[in-house]
C-alpha angles and dihedrals in degrees: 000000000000118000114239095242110179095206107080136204121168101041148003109288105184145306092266085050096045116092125222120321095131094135103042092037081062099041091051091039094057094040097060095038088057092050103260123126112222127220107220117189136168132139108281117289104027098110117278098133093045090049097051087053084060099049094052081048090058087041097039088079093056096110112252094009117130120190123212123196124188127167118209103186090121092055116130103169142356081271088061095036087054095051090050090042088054102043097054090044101059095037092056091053096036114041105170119074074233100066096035091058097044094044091037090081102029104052094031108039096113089060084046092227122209117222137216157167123230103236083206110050090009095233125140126255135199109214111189125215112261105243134164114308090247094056082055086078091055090051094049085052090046084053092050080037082067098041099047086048084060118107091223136055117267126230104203119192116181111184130212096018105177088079095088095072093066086063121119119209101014130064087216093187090057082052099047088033082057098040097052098043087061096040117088096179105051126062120175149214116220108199134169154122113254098092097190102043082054102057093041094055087050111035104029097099080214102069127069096256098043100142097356103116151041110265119213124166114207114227136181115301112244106284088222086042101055085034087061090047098060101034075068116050082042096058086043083070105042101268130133114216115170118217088241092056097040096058089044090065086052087052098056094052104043092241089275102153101230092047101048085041087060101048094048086047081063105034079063099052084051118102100199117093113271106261131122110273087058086053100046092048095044081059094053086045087055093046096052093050082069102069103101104054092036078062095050085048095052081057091051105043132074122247086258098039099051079045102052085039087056100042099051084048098056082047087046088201121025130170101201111037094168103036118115096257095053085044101049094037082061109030091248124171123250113313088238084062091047087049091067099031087047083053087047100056083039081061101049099040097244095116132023151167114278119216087250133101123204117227100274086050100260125151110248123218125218139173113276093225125027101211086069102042093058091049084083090050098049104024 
């Protein structure tokens, strides 16, 4: 049996579970009531996909309104994109296994759908035949075809967007840009990762959706604001955590959303009283359990690499990882040589740029994920 932890980590749990938020839930709300699509963007794991849950939440009681998520990270190609697109889709409008097997045929014939059942969770799922990358445009436009024909407006939420720029064939932003300006029932949410790529996709006159959507860019959540959160869900359920400790548990994890939302996940699995010494060693807990990819990532990284990943993780932030004193301070190689290595761990999301800016305007450079980072502080 599972145990009713209120800190979740995988999905959105509910409104009285959700921390903060206010302020961006609203922005986003009114965007997509008044008819306008929103850019979200934030480094992976602060809380995109749990934001746009609650949104839907907040939209879901517009009356005939129906929201549709999809996330696209996995998606190699427009083929792929398509089959994630349509599945969402049709499961939103059609809820009941019911439903999805009777409209399968019927809405989507033209695009000669295969059904089947999931041996594991026992729902039902459309596969497309795989056909040339310029028919995938007709299959995107069949998709919005079903949507426009809806009698409610549509919420439309696709995940991981920057992924349609890896596509081969098919320009996939010329094809979504067409098909909302001619839809007058669906409005969307673009949210990811990749800053840059983003940016890039809405504000470069060049591309399709240059100036054709809302940008907000998604930051930490207060330190005294997710402290006070937790200090009271843990008190609903008959837990003490002190504010000190609290904000210590954002501390140790940077405030980055994922990673607080797992300590406290185990703090409250924990059965010793909330002080210091039980967080502290829940923590350690939680860095020893890294070993074994932190060994696969000493394999996989260079000499300077593995050495520039450790030493921005013992500074936690730093602004010039490749200026004299930070090299000298660690014993670091030429900066030409950390220029390349800092791209590397860039690369390989081990390390980004915080939203942060150090006094003289720089950017500043933390671990990606803090369990890691402190592995070479408690290992």
């Amino acid at each position: 049996m599972l145990v009713d932890n209120p800190f979740g980590v995988n999905a959105y749990v509910s409104p009285q579970l959700f921390c903060d938020r206010d302020e961006e839930t609203a922005t986003i709300s009114s965007a997509l009531r008044n008819g306008r699509n929103v850019m979200l963007y934030s480094p992976r794991r602060y809380g995109k996909t749990g934001l746009i849950h609650h949104v839907f939440n907040d939209l879901g009681k517009v009356r005939g309104a129906r929201t549709v998520f999809a996330d696209v990270y996995a998606a190699q190609d427009a083929h792929e994109f398509n089959t994630i697109l349509l599945n969402a889709v049709h499961q939103a409008l059609n809820p009941t296994p019911k439903q999805f097997l009777k409209n399968a045929m019927e809405w989507f014939s033209a695009l000669r759908p295969v059904v089947s059942v999931d041996e594991l969770t026992g729902n039902p799922n459309i596969a497309l035949e795989r056909s040339k990358s310029r028919k995938e445009a007709a299959t995107t436009r069949e998709i919005f075809r079903i949507l426009n024909e809806q009698s409610r407006n549509i919420f439309l939420a696709i995940d991981e967007f920057q992924q349609i720029v890896t596509f081969e064939g098919v320009r996939m932003d010329a094809v979504l840009r067409t098909e909302l300006q001619r839809s007058t029932k669906v409005r969307c949410i673009f949210s990811g990762s990749q800053r840059h790529i983003l940016l890039d996709l809405f504000n470069n006159a060049k591309n399709p959706f240059y100036g054709s959507a809302d940008q907000l860019e998604l930051k930490r959540i207060d330190r005294n604001i997710y402290a006070d959160f937790a200090r009271n869900v843990m008190k609903r359920h008959g837990r003490t955590l002190k504010k000190e400790d609290a904000l210590f548990c954002y501390d140790l994890c940077s405030g980055h959303t994922y990673y607080v939302q797992v300590l406290l996940n185990r703090l409250f699995g924990d059965v010793r009283p909330l002080e210091r010494a039980t967080i502290v060693q829940v923590m350690l807990s939680i860095v020893r359990e890294q070993d074994a990819i932190m060994a696969t990532l000493r394999s996989a990284l260079t000499k300077n690499q593995w050495d520039l990943f450790a030493a921005i993780s013992r500074e936690g932030e730093v602004d010039t990882p490749t200026g004299n004193a930070f090299i000298r301070k660690y014993d670091l190689p030429s900066s030409a040589a950390l220029v390349m290595a800092l791209q590397a761990l860039i690369d390989r999301e081990l390390v980004y740029v915080t939203e942060h800016t150090a006094e003289k305007g720089k950017p500043v450079y933390a671990p990606y994920n803090p369990f890691l980072g402190a592995w070479f502080k408690y290992r």
